[in-house]
NUKE-118077 format. One line per 5 residues: for each residue x, y, z of N, C-alpha, C. Coordinates in steps of 0.001 Angstrom, whole numbers. Example, Ala and Ser with C-alpha at 12.3 -4.5 7.8 and 13.67 -1.06 7.14 Angstrom:
// residues 2
13190,-5690,7800,12300,-4500,7800,13200,-3300,7800; 12850,-2250,7080,13670,-1060,7140,12900,30,7870
// end
This chain:
// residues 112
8687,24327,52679,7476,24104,51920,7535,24829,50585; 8014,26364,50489,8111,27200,49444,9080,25901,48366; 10048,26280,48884,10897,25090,47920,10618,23746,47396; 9755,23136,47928,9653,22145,47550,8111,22036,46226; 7832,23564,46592,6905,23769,45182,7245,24064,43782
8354,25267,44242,9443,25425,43053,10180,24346,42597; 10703,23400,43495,11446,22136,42597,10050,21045,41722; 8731,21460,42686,7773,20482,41698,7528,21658,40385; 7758,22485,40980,6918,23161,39642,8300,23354,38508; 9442,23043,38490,10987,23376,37760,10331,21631,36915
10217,21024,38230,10369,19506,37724,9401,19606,36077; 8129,19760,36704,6859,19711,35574,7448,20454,34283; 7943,21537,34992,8460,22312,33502,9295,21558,32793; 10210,21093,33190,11138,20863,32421,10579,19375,31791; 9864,18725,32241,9335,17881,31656,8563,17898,30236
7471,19289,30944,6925,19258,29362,7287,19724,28504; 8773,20390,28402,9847,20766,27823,10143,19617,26930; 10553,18327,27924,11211,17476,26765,9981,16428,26065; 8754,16607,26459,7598,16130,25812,7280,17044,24613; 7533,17805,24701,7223,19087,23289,8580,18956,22437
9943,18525,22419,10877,18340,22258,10853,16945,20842; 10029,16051,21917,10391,14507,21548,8997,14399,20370; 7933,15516,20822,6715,14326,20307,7112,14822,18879; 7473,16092,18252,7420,15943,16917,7590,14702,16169; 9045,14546,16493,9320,13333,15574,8665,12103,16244
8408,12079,17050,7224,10855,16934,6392,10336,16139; 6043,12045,15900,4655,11803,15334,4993,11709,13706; 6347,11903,13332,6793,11677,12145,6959,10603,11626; 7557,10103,13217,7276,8731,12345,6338,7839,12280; 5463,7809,13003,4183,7261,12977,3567,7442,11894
3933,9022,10958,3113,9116,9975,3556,7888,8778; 5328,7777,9036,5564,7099,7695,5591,5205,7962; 5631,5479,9325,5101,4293,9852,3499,3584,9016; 2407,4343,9561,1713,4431,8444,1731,4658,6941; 2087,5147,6534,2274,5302,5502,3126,3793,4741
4143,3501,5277,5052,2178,4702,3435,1362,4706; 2550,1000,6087,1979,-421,6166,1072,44,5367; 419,1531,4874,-1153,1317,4532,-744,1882,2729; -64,2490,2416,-210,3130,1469,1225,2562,395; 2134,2656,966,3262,2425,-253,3338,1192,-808
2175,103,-672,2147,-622,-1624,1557,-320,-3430; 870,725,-3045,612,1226,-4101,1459,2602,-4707; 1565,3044,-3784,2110,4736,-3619,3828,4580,-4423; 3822,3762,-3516,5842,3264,-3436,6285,3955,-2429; 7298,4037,-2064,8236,4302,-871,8511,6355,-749
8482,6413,-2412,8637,8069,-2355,7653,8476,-2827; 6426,7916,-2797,5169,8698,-2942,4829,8621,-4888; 5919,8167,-5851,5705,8405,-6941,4617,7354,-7852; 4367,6303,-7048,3409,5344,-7289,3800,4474,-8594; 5440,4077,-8865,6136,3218,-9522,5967,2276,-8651
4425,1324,-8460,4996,319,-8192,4550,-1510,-8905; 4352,-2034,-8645,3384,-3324,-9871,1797,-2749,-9609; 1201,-2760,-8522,-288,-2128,-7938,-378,-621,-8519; 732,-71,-7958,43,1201,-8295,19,1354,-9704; 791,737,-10470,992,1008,-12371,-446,503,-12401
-705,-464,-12096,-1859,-1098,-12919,-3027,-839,-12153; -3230,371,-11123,-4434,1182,-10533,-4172,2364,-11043; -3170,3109,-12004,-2612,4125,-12294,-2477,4865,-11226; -2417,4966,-10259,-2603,5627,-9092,-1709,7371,-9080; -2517,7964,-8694,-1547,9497,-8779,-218,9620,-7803
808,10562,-8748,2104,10038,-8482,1863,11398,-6993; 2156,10822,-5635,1345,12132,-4367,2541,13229,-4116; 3472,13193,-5079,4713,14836,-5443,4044,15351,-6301; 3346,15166,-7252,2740,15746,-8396,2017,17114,-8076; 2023,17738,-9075,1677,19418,-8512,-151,19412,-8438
-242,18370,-9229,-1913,18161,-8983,-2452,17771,-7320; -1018,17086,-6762,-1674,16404,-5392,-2037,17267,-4403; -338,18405,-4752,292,19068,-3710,-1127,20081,-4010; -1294,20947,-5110,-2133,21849,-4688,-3559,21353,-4210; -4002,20422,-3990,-5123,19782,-3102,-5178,20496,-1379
-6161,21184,-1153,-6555,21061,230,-6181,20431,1362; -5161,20661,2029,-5546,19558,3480,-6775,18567,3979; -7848,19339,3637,-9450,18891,3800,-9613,17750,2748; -9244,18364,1388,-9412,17149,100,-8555,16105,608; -7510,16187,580,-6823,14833,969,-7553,14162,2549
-7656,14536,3416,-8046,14569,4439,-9065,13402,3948; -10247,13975,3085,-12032,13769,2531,-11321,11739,1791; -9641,12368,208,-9817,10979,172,-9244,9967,1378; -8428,10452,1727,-7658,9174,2787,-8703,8459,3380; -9790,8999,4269,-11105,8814,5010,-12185,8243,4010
-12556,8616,2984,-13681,8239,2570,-13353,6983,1166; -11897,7515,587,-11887,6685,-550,-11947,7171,-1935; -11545,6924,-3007,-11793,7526,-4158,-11138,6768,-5179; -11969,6825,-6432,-12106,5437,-7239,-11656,3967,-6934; -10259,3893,-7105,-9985,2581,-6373,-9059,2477,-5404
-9434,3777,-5082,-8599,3584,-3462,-9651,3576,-2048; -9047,2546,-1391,-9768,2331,-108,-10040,3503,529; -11024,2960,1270,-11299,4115,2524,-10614,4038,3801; -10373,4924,4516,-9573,4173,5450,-10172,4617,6867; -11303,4842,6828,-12206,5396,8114,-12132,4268,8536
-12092,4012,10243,-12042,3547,11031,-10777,2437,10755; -9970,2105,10127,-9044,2016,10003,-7788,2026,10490; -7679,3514,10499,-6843,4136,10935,-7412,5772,11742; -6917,6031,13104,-7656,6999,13082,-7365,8350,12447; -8136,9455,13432,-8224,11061,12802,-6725,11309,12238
-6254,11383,13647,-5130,11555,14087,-4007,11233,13181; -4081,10035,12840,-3364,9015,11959,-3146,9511,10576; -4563,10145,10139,-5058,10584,8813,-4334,12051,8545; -4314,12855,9587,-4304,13863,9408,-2458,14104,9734; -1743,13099,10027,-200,13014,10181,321,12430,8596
-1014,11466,7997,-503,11098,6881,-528,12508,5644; -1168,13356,6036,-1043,14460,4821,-325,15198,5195; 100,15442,6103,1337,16135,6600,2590,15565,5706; 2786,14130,6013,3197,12910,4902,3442,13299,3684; 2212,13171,3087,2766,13337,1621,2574,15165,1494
2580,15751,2283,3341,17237,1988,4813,17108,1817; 5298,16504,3175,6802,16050,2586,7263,15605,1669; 6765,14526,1148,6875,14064,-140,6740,14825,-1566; 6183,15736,-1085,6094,16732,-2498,7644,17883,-2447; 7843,18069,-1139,9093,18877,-1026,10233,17971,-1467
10340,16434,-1525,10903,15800,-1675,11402,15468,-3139; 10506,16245,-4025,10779,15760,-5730,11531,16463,-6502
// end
């Protein structure tokens, strides 16, 4: 009986071992997953917003030192609510979603 608690309880461990392992990049890519379908039509692919939409929305280039020093919360506020002519994307996409995409273009700023 003892043993067969220790092999459930080795089992569980080691499980959520490789669940803590795997989900990072999951969730990485989900962010740029998102990111490709909702945003880099305007944005572009590296965040610099060279693209036909984004030139002619001028859209801010999201490496720019103006983006990067923005709040988690500010970006957070536009992704969700919207700002001049960028969509809102509440209910959209969720919290979750939102809050992997600024993680997102944090990378993208390390990226320039």
């Amino acid at each position: 009986m003892t043993h067969g608690i220790i092999r459930m309880g080795l089992t569980v461990l080691v499980l959520a071992t490789l669940v803590l392992l795997f989900s990072a990049p999951v969730q990485a890519q989900d962010a740029a997953g998102v990111y490709k379908s909702k945003c880099a039509m305007c944005h572009g692919p590296d965040g610099g917003g060279d693209t036909p939409t984004g030139k002619a929305m001028k859209v801010r280039d999201l490496r720019s030192e103006d983006v990067q020093k923005q709040s988690d919360a500010e970006l957070t506020g536009i992704i969700t609510n919207g700002k001049n002519k960028m969509p809102a994307y509440k209910g959209k996409i969720d919290d979750a979603q939102i809050k992997q995409l600024v993680g997102f273009i944090r990378d993208l700023g390390k990226k320039k």
